[in-house]
N, C-alpha and C positions, 0 to 999 in steps of 0.2 A: 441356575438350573439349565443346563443343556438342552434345547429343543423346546423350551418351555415358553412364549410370550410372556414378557413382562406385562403385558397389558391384559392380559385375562382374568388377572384378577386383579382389579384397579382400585386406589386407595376409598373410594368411596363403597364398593363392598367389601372391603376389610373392615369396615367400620360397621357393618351389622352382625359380627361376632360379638357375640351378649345381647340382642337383641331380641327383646320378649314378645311373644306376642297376647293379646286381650286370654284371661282366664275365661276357658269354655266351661261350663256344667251342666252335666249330664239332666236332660229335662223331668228326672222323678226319680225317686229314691230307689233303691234296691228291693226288688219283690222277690217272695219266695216262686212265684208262679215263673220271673223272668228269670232266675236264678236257675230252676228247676227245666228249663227249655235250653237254657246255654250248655248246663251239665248234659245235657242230652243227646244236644247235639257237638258239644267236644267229646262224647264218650268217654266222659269221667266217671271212674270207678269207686272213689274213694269219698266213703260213704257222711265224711265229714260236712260236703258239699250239700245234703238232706238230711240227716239224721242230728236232731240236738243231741242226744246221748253222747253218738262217735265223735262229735264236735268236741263235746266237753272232755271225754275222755282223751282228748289231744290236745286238751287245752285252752280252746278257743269258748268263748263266754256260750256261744249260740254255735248255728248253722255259718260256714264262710264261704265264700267264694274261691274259685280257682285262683291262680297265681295273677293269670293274663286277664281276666277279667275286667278289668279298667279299662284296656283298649277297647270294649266291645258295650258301653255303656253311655254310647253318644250313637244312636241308630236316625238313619239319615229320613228327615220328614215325610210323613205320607205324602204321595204321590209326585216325589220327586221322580226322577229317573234312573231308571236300572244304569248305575256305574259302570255294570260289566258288557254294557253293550258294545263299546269301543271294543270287544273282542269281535264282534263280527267283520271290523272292518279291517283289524291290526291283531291277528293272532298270539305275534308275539308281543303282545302288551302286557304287562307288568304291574301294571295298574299303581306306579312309584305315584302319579300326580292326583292322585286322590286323597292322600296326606292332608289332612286340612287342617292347620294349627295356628292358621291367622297371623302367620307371620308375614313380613313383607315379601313381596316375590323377588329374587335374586338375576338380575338380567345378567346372565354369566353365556359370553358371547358363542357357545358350542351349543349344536343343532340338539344333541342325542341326551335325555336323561334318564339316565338306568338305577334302577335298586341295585344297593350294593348292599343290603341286606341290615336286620332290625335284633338291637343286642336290650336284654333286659335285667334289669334292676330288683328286686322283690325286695321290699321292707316290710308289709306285713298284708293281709288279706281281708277283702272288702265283706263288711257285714251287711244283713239285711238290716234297710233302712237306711244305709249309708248314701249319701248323694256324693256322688263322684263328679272332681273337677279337674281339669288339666290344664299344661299349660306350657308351651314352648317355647325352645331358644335357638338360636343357630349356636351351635359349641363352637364348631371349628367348621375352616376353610382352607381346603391345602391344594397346590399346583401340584400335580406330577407331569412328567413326559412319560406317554404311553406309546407303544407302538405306530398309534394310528398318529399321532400330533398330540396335543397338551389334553390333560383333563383333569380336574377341578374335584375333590369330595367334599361334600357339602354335610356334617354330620348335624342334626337335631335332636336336641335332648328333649324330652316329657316327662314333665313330673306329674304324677297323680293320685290328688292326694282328698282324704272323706272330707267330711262338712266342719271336722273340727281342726283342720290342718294338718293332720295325721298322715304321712307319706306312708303309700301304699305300693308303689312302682315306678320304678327313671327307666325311660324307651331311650335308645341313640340309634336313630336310625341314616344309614348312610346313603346320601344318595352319590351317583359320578353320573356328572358333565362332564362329555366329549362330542 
């Protein structure tokens, strides 16, 4: 690859493609009161999401959750710290290194790491009572030559799946080193 360091991505982080990190789960089950605050505030319309009735009349045994909901079912301990404060200091932060999936860290030798943006998967929709688990991989690692010098896509797959192994949604989210 033209303009691209062969050494950027060195055979030792080629070797953490497939690599898994620890199964996270979410610290309590599905409530209707937590369910009924998420709908609220994604200003979800569709009344499947509280109503057993419309639930059933759509198919779904009960009440279900939104599509994306898994992502939002691991809420960071009290009294940690406000994530989004790195914005007072770095406006254009992206907030890419908040990603937390336990996997090892990639020392990929470029300064810059940018969201390149998060594609998703739906296999079926999380019920109340469900306890949601997740759990990551590096999928892929690819060199390009970018304008600036080389840069690196690091993509992450998530799978997240209820208590009884049930896949509920696959995240790939991309990040670029430059």
């Amino acid at each position: 690859m033209a303009g691209v360091s062969a050494e950027v991505i060195t055979p030792e982080l080629r070797a953490l493609v497939g690599v898994e990190g620890p199964v996270r789960t979410a610290p309590s089950p599905l409530g209707r009161d937590a369910l009924r605050r998420f709908v609220q505030a994604a200003m979800e319309i569709d009344p499947i999401h509280w109503d057993d009735a419309a639930a059933r009349a759509q198919g779904h045994d009960g009440v279900v959750a939104p599509p994306l909901y898994p992502l939002h079912a691991f809420p960071r301990p009290d009294g940690s710290p406000d994530p989004l404060a790195a914005l007072d200091e770095d406006p254009e932060w992206d907030g890419i290194e908040l990603v937390e999936d336990g996997l090892p860290p990639l020392d990929v030798p470029l300064p810059r790491l940018l969201n390149g943006g998060v594609a998703a998967e739906v296999f079926a929709l999380a019920r109340i009572g469900d306890v949601i688990s997740a759990r990551s991989r590096y999928a892929e690692l690819t060199e390009r030559a970018g304008r600036s010098g080389p840069m690196v896509l690091v993509v992450v797959e998530t799978d997240y799946r209820d208590q009884t192994g049930r896949m509920l949604l696959r995240t790939r989210t991309t990040m670029i080193a430059r």
